[in-house]
PDB file of N, CA, C and O in Angstrom:
ATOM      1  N   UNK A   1       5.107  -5.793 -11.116  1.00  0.00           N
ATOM      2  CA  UNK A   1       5.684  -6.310  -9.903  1.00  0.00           C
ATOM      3  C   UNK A   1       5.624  -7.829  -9.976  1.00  0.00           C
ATOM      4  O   UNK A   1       4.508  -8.331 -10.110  1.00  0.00           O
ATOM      5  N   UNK A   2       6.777  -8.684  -9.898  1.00  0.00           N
ATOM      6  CA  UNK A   2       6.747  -9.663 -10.125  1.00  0.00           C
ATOM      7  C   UNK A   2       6.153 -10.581  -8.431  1.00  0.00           C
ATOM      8  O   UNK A   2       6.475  -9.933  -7.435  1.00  0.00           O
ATOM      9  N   UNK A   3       5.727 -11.324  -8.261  1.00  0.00           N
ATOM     10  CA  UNK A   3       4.992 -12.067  -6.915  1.00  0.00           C
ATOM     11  C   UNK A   3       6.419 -13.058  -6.813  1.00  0.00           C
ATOM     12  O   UNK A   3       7.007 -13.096  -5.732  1.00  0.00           O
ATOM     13  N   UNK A   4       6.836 -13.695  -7.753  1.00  0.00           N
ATOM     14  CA  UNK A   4       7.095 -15.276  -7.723  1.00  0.00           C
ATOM     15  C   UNK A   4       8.498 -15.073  -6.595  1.00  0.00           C
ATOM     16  O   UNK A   4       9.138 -14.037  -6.411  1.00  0.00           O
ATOM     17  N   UNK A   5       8.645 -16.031  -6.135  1.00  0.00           N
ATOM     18  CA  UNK A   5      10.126 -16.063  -5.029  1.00  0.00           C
ATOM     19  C   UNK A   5      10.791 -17.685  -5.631  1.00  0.00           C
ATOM     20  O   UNK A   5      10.321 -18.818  -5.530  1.00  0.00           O
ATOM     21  N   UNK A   6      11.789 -17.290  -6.130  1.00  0.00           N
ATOM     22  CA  UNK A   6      12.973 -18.239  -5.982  1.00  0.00           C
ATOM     23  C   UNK A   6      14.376 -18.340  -5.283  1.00  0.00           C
ATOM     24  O   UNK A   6      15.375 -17.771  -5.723  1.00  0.00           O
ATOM     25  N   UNK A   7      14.363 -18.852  -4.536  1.00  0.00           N
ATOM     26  CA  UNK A   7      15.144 -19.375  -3.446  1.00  0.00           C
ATOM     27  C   UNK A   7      16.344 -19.359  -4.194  1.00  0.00           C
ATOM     28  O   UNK A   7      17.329 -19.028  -3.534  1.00  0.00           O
ATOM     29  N   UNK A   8      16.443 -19.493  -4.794  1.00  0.00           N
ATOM     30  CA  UNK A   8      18.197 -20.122  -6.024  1.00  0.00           C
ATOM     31  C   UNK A   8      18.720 -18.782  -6.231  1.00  0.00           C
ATOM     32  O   UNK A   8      19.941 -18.632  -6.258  1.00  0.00           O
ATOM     33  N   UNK A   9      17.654 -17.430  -6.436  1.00  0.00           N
ATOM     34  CA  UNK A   9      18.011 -16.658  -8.131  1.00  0.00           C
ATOM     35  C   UNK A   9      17.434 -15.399  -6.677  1.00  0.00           C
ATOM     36  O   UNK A   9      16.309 -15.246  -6.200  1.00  0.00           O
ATOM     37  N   UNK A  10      18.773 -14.689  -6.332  1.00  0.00           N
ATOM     38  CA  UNK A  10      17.731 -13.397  -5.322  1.00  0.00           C
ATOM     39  C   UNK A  10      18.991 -11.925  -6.046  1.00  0.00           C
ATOM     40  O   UNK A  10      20.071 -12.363  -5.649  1.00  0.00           O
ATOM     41  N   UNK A  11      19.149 -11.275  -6.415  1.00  0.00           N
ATOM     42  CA  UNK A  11      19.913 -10.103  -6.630  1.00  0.00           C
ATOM     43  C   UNK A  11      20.425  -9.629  -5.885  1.00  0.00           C
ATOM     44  O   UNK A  11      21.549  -9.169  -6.086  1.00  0.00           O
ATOM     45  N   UNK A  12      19.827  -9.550  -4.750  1.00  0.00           N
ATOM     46  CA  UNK A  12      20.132  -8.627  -3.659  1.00  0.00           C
ATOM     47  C   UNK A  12      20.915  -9.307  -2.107  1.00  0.00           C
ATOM     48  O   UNK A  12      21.281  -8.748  -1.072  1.00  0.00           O
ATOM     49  N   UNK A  13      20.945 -10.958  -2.624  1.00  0.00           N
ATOM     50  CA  UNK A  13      21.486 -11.753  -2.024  1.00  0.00           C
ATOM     51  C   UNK A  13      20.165 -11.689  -0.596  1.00  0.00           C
ATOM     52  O   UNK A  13      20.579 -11.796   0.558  1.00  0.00           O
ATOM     53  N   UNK A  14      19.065 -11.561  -0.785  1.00  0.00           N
ATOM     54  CA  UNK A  14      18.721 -11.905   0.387  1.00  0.00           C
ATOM     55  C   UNK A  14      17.766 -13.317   0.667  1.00  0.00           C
ATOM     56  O   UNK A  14      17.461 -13.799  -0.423  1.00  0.00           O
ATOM     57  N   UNK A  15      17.292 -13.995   1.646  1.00  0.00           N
ATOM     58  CA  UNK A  15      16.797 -14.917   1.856  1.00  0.00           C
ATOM     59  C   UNK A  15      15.478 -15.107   1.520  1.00  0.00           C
ATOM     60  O   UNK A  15      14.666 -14.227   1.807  1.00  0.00           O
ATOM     61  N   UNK A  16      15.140 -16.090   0.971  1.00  0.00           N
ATOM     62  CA  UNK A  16      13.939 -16.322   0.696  1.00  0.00           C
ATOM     63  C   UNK A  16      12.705 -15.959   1.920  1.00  0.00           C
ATOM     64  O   UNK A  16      11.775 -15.203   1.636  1.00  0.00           O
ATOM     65  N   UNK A  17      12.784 -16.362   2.786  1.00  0.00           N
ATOM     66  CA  UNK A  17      11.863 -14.958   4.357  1.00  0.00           C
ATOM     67  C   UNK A  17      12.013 -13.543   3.872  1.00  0.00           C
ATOM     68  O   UNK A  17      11.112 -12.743   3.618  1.00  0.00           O
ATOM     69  N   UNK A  18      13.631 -13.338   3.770  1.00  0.00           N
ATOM     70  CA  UNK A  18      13.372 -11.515   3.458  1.00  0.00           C
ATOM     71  C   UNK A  18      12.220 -10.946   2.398  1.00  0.00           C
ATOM     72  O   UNK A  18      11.368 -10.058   2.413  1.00  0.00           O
ATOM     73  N   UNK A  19      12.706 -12.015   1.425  1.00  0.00           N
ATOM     74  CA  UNK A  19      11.867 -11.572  -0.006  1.00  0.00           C
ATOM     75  C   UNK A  19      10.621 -12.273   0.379  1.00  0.00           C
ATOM     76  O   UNK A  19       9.767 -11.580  -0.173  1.00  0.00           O
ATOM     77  N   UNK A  20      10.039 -13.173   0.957  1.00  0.00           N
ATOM     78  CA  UNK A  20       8.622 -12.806   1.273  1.00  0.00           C
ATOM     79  C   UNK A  20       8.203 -11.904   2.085  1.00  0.00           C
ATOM     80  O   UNK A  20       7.076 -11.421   1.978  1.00  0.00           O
ATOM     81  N   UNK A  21       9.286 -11.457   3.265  1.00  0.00           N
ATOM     82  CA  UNK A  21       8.978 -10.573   3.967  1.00  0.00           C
ATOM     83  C   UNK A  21       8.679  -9.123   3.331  1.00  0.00           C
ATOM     84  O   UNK A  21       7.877  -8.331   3.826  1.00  0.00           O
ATOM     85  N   UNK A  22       9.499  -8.863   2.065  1.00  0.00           N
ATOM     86  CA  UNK A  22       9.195  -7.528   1.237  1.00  0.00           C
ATOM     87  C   UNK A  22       8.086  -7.443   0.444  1.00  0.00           C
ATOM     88  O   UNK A  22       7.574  -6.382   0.088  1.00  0.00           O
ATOM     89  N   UNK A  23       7.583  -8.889   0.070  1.00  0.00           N
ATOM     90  CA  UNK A  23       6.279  -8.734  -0.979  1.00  0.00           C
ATOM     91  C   UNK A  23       5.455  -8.868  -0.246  1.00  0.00           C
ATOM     92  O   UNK A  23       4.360  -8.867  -0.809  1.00  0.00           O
ATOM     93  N   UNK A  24       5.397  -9.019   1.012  1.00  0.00           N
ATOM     94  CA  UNK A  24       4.307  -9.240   2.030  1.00  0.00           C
ATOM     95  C   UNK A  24       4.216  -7.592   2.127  1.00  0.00           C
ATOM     96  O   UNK A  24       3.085  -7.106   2.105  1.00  0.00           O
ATOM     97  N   UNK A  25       4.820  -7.125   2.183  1.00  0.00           N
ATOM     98  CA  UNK A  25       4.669  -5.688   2.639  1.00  0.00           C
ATOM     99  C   UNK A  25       4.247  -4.630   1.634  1.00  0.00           C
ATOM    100  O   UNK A  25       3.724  -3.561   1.948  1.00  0.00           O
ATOM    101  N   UNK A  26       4.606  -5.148   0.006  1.00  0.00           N
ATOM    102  CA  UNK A  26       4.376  -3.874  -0.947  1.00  0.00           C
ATOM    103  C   UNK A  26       3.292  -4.313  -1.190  1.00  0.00           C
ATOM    104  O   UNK A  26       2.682  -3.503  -1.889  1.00  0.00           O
ATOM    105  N   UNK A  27       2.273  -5.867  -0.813  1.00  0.00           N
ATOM    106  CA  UNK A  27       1.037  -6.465  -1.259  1.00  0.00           C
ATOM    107  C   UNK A  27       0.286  -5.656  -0.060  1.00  0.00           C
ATOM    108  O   UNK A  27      -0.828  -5.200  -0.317  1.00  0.00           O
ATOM    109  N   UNK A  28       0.830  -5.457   1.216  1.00  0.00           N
ATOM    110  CA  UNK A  28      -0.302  -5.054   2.213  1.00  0.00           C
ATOM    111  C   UNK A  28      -0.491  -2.972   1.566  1.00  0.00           C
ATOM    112  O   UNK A  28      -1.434  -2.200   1.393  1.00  0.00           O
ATOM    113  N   UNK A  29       0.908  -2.908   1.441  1.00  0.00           N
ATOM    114  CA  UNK A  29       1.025  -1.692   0.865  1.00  0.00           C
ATOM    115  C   UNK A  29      -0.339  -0.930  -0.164  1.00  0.00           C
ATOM    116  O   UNK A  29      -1.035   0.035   0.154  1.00  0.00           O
ATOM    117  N   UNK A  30      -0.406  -1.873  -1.650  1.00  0.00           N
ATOM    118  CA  UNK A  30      -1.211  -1.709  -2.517  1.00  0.00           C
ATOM    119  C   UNK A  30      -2.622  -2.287  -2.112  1.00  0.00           C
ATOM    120  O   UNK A  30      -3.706  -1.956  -2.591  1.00  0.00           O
ATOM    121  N   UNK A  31      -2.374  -3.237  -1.110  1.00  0.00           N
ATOM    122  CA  UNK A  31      -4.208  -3.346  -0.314  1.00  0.00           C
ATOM    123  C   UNK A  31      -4.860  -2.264   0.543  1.00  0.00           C
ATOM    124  O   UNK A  31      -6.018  -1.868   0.415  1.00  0.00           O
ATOM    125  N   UNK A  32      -3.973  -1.845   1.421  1.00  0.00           N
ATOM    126  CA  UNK A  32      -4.369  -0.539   1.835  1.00  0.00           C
ATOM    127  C   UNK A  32      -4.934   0.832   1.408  1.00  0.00           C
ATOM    128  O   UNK A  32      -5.879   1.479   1.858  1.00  0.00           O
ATOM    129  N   UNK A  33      -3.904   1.123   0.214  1.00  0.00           N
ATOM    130  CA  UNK A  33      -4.327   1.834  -0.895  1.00  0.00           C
ATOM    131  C   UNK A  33      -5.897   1.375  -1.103  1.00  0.00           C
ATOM    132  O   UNK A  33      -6.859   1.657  -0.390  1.00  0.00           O
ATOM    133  N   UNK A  34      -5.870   0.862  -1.875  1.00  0.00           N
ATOM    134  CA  UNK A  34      -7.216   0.356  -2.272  1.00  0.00           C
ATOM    135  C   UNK A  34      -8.223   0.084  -1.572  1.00  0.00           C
ATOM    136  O   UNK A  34      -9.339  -0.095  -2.058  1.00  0.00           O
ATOM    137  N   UNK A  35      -7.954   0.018  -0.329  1.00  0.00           N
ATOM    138  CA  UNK A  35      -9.241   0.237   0.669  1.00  0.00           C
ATOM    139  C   UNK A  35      -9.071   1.912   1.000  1.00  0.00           C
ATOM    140  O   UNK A  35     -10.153   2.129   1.544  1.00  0.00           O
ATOM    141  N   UNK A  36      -8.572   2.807   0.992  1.00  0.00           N
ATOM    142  CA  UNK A  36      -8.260   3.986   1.855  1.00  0.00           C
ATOM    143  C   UNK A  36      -9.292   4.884   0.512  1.00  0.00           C
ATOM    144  O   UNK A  36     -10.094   5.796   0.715  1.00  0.00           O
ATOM    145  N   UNK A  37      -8.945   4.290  -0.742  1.00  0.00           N
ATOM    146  CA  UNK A  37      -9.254   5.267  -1.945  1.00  0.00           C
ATOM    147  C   UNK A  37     -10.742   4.711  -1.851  1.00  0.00           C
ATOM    148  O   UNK A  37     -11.454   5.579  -1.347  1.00  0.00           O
ATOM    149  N   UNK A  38     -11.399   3.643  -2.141  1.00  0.00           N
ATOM    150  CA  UNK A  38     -12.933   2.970  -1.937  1.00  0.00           C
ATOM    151  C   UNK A  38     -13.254   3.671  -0.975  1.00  0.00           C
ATOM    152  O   UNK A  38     -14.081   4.504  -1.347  1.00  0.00           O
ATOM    153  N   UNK A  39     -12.921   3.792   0.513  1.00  0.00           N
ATOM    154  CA  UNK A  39     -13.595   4.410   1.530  1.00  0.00           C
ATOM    155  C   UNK A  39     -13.594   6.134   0.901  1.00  0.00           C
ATOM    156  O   UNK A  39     -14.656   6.730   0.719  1.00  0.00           O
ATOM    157  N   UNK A  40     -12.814   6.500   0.741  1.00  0.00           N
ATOM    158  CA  UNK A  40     -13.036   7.822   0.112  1.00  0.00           C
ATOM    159  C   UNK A  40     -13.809   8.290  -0.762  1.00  0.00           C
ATOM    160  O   UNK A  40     -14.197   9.427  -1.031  1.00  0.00           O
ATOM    161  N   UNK A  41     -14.034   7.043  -1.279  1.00  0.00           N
ATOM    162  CA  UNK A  41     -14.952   7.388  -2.571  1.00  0.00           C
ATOM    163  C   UNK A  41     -16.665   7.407  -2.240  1.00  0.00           C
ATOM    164  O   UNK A  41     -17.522   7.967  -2.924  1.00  0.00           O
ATOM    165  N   UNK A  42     -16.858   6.665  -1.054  1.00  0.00           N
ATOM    166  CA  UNK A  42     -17.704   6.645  -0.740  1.00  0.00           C
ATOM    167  C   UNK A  42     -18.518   7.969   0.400  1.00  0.00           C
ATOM    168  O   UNK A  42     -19.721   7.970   0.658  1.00  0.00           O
ATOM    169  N   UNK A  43     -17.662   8.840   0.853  1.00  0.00           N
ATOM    170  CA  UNK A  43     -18.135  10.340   1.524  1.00  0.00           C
ATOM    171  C   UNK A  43     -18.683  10.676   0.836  1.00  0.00           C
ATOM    172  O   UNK A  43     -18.672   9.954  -0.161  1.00  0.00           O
ATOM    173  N   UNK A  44     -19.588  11.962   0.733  1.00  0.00           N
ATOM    174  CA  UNK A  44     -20.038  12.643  -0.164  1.00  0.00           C
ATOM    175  C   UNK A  44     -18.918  13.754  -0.321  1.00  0.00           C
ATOM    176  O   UNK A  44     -18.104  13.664   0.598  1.00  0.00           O
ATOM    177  N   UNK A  45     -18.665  14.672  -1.126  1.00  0.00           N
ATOM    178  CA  UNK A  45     -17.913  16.109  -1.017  1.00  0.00           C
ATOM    179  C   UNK A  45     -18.191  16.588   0.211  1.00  0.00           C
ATOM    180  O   UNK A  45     -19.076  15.881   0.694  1.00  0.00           O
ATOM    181  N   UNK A  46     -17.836  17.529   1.026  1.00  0.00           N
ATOM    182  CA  UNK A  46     -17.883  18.354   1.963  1.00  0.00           C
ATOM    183  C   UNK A  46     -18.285  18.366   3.178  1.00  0.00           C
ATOM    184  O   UNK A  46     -18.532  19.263   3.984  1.00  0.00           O
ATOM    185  N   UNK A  47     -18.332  16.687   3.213  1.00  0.00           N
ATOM    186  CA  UNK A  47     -18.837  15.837   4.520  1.00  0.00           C
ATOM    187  C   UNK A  47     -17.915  14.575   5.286  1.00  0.00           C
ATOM    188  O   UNK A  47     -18.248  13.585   5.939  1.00  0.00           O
ATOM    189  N   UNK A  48     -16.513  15.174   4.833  1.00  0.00           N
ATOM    190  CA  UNK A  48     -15.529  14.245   5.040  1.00  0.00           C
ATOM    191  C   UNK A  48     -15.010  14.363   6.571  1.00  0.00           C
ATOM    192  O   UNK A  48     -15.137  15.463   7.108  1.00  0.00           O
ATOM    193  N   UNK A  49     -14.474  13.376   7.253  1.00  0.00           N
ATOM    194  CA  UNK A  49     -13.982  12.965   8.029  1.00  0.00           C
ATOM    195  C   UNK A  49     -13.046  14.243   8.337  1.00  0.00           C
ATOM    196  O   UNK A  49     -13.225  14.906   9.358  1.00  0.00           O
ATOM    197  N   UNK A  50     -12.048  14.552   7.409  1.00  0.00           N
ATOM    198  CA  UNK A  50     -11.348  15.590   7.547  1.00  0.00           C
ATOM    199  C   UNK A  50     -11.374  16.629   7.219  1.00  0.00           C
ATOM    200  O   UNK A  50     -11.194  16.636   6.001  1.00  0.00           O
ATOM    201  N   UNK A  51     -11.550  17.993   7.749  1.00  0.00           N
ATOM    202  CA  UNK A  51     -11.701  19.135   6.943  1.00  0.00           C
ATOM    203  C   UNK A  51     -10.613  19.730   5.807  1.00  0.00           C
ATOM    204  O   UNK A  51      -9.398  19.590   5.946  1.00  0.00           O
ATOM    205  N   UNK A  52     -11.247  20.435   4.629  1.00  0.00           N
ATOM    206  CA  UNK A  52     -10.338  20.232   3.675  1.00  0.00           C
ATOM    207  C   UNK A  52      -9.148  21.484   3.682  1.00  0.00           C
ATOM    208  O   UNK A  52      -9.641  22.431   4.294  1.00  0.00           O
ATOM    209  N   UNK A  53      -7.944  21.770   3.278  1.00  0.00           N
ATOM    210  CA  UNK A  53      -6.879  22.697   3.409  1.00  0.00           C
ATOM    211  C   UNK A  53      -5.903  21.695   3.407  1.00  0.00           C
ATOM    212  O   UNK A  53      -5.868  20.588   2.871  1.00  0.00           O
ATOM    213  N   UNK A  54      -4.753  22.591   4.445  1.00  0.00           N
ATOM    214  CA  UNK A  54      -3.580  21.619   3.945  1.00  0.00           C
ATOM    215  C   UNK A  54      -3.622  20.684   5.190  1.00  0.00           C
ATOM    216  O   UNK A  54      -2.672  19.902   5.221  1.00  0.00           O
ATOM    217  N   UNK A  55      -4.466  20.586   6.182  1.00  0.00           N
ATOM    218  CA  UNK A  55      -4.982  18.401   6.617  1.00  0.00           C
ATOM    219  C   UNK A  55      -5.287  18.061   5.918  1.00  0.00           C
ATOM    220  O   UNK A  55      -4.822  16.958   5.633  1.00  0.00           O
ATOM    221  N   UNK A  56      -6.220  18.591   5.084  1.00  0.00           N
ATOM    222  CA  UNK A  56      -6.863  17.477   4.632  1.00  0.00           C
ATOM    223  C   UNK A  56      -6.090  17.036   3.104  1.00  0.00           C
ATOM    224  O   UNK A  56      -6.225  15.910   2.623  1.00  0.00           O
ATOM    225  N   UNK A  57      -5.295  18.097   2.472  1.00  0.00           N
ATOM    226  CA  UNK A  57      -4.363  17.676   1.246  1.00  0.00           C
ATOM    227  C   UNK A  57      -3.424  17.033   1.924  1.00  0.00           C
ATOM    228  O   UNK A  57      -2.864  16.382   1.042  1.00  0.00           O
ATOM    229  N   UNK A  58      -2.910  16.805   2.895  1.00  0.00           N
ATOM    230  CA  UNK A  58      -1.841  16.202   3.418  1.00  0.00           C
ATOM    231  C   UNK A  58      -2.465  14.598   3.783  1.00  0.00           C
ATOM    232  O   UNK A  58      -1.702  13.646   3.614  1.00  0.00           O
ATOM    233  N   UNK A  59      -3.831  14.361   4.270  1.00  0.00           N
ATOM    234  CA  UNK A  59      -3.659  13.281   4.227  1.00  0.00           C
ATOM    235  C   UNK A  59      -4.657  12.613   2.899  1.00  0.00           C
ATOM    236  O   UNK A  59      -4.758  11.395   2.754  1.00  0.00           O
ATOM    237  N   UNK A  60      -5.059  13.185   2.371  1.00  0.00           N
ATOM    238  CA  UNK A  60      -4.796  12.371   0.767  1.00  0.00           C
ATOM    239  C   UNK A  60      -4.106  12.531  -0.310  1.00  0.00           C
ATOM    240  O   UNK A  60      -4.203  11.721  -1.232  1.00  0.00           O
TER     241      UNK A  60
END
């Protein structure tokens, strides 16, 4: 995933806001992730927040 934004050079013709506005979002995207999976990792088995079946496969 490339970060960098140039104002000159966009493909999709959109504005330099849009395209920070999109990497702002796939960066909060992959931060979230990464806090959601750490907190998970930290339950023990069979003491989770959610009981396991299809809630609990549905929300991980």
């Amino acid at each position: 995933m490339e970060l960098a934004i140039n104002p000159k050079v966009s493909p999709d013709g959109a504005t330099p806001r849009e395209q920070l506005k999109g990497l702002s979002q796939k960066f909060e995207s992959l931060l979230l992730s990464q806090v959601f999976s750490s907190m998970r990792d930290t339950v023990p088995e069979g003491e989770g927040v959610v009981d396991t079946g299809f809630a609990g496969d549905m929300y991980q």
